[in-house]
C-alpha positions in Angstrom: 1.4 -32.3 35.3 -1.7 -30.3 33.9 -1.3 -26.5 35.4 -5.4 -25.6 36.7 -7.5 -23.9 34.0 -6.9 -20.4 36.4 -2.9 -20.4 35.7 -3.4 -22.0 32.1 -5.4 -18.6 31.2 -2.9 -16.4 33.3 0.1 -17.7 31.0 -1.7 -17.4 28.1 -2.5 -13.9 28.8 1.1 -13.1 29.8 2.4 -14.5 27.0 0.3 -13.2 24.4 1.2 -9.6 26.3 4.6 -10.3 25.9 4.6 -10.7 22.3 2.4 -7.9 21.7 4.8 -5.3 24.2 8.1 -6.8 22.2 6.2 -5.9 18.7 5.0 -2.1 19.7 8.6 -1.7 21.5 10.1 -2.9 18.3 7.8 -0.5 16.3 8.5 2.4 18.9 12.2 2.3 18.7 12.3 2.3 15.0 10.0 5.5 14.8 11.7 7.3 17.7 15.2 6.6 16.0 14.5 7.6 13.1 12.5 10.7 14.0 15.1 11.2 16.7 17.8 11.5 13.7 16.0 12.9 10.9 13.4 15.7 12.0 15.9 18.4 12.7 16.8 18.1 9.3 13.8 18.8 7.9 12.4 22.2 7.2 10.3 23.8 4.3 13.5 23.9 2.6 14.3 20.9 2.9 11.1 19.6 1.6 10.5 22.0 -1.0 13.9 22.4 -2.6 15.0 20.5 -5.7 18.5 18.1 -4.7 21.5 19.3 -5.1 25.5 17.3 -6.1 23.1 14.4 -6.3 21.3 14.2 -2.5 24.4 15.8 -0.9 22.3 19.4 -0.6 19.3 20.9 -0.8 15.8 19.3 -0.5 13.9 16.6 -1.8 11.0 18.2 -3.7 11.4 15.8 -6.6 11.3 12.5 -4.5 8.2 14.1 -2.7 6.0 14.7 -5.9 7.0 11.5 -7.4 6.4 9.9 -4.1 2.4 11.1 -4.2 2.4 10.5 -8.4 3.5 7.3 -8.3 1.4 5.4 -5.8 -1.6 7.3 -6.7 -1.0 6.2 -10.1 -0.7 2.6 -8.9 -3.7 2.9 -6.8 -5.9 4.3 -10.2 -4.5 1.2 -12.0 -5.1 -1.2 -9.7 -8.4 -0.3 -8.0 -10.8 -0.6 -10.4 -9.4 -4.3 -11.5 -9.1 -5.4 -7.9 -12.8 -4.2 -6.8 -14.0 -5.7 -10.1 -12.4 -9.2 -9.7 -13.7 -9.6 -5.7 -17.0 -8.5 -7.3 -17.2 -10.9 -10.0 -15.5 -13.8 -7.5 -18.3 -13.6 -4.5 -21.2 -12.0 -6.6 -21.8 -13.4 -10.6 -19.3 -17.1 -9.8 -19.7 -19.9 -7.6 -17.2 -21.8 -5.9 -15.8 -23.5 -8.9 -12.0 -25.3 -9.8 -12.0 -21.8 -11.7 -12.2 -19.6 -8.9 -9.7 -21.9 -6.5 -7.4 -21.4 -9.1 -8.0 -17.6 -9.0 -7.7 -17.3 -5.9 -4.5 -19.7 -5.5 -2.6 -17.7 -8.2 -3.7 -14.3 -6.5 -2.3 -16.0 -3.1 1.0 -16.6 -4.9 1.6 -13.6 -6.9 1.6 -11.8 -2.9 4.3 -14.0 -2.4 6.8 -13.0 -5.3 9.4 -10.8 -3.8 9.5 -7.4 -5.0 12.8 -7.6 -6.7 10.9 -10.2 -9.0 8.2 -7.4 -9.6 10.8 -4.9 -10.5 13.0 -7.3 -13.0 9.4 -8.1 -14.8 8.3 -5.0 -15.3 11.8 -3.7 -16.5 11.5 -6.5 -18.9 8.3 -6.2 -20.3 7.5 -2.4 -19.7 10.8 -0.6 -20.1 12.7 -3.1 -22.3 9.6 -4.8 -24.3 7.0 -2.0 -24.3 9.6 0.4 -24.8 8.2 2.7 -22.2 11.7 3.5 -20.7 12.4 3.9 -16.9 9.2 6.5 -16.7 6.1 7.3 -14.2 3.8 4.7 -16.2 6.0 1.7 -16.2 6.3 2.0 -12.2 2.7 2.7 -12.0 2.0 -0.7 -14.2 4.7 -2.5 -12.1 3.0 -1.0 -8.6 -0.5 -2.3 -9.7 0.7 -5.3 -10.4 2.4 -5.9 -7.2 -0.4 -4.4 -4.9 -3.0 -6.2 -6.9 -3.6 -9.1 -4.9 -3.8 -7.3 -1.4 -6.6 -5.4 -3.1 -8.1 -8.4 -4.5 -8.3 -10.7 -1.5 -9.2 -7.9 1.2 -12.0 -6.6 -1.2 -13.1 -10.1 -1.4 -13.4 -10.4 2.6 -15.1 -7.2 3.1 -17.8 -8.3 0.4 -18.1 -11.6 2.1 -18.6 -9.8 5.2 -22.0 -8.1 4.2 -24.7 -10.3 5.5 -26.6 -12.0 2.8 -30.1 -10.9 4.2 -29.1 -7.6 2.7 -29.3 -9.0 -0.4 -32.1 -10.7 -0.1 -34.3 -7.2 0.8 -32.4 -6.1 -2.2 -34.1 -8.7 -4.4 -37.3 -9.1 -3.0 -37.7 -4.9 -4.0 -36.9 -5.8 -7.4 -33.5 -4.9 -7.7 -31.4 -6.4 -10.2 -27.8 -8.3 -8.8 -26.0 -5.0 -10.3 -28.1 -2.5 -8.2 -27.5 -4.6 -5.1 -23.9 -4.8 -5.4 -23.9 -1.0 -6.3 -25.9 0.7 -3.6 -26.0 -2.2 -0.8 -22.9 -4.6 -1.0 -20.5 -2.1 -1.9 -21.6 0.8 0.2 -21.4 -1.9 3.3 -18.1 -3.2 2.3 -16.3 0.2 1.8 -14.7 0.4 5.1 -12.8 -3.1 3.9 -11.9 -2.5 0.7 -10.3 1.1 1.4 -8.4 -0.9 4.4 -6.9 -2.4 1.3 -6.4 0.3 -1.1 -4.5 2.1 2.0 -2.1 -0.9 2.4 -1.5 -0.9 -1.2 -0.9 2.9 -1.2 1.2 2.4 2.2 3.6 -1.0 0.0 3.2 1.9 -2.8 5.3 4.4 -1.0 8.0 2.3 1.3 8.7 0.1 -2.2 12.1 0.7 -3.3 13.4 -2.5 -5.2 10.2 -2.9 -7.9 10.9 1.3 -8.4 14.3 1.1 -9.1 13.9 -1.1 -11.7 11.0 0.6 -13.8 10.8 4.4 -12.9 14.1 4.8 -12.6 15.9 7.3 -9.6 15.8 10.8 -11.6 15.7 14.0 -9.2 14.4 16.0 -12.4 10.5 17.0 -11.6 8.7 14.8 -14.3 6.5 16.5 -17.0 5.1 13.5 -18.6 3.9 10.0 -17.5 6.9 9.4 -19.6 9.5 10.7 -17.5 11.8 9.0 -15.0 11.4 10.1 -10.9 12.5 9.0 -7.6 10.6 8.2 -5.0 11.8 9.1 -1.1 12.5 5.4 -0.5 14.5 5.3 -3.5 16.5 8.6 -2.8 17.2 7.3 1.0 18.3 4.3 -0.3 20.7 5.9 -3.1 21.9 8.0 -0.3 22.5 5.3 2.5 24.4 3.2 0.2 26.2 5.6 -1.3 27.0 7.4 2.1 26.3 10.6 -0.1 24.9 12.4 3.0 23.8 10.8 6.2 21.8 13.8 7.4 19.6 14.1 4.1 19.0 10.3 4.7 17.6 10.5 7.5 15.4 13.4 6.6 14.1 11.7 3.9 13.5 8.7 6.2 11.6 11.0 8.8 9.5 12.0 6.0 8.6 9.2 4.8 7.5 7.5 8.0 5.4 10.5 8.7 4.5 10.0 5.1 2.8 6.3 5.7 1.6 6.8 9.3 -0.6 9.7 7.7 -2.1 7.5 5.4 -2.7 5.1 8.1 -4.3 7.7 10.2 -6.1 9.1 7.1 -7.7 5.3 6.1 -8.8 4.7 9.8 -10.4 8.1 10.3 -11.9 7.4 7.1 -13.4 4.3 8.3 -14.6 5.2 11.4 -16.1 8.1 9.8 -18.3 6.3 7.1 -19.2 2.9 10.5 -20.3 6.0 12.2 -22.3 7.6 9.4 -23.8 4.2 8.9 -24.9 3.5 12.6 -27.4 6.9 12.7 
């Protein structure tokens, strides 16, 4: 028996509530537990003291700088070949066998578990290249591993920009270049830096891919050469280890706040530059 359209739309409703409450409580517990347990721990000392009997005492200075180095150093890798391949794919190629076979391999190298990442970048970065466990081998493995996120939802925000813009573009006597420099782009930023702050967000919570290729040293790196830690990495080493409970969950509090900033910081940014572009 068919329920009436009325009820149909009711249940639907209710159920797609449902789901959404059980996610945010999800989320909401996590935060508030981890908060809950970790902010009275932290303090300026805490955050800008170097680790002392490896995590048991002192701060976490060292995971905190290599914890803005690192991404930022994946983000300058990655970037400008992400942005250039969604350029090259929707602008200067047509839907070919070449470009399915693009985009197929980009869809499955965001499928590769992390671990996989780290084990191939230990091979041919640290072990191969002979770059050791250091800031650029992470960075290089990072890139890598955030590359197809960037790739894909660059790709959508360029497909997004109506094609009439494009066509004003060319009927002024702008060359395909100009137009993807001053009207495609400019219209798609808002999309693409959605994905450069996911990558940057994957950046910072990545622990297994880090491990492997920049290593877990609480020495503050003077070099792109050197080995650091990252705060995932220096939570994990502590949780495992049961080194010091208390600094783990400090280090876990920071680092949520960590990635909810650059959440906050990429949607303000957005709705910053839609608003500038409305007036």
């Amino acid at each position: 028996m068919r329920l009436p359209p009325k009820y149909t739309q009711m249940t639907a409703v209710a159920v797609l509530a449902g789901a959404t409450l059980v996610t945010l409580a999800a989320l909401f517990f996590i935060i508030v537990f981890v908060l809950h347990k970790g902010l009275p721990v932290v303090s300026w000392r805490f955050l800008f003291t170097n680790p002392q009997e490896m995590g048991r005492a002192g701060g976490i200075f060292p995971t905190l700088v290599g914890s803005v180095l690192l991404p930022l150093l994946g983000i300058a890798i990655a970037m400008p070949l992400g942005v250039g391949t969604a350029v090259y794919l929707t602008e200067y190629t047509r839907e070919t066998k070449v470009t399915q076979v693009i985009r197929f391999g980009t869809d499955c190298l965001a499928g590769i578990p992390s671990i996989i990442f780290g084990l191939f970048g230990f091979i041919f970065f640290v072990v191969i290249l002979r770059m050791g466990w250091s800031l650029l081998s992470g960075g290089l493995t990072l890139a890598i591993m955030i590359l197809p996120t960037i790739i894909r939802t660059s790709e959508e925000a360029i497909r997004a920009v109506p094609y009439a813009y494009r066509e004003v573009s060319f009927s002024l006597g702008a060359t395909r270049w100009e137009t993807v420099v001053k009207v495609v782009l400019p219209n798609a930023l808002p999309g693409i830096v959605t994905g450069l702050m996911l990558g940057i967000g994957r950046c910072i919570s990545e622990t297994a891919a880090v491990i492997f290729t920049a290593g877990s040293s609480l020495r503050l790196p003077q070099s792109a050469f050197d080995s650091v830690r990252t705060m995932a990495v220096h939570f994990y080493i502590l949780a495992r280890e049961g080194l010091s409970n208390e600094n783990a969950y400090g280090t876990a509090a920071v680092l949520i706040l960590a990635v909810l900033l650059v959440n906050l910081t990429a949607y303000w940014l957005m709705h910053r530059f839609i608003a500038r572009r409305t007036k």
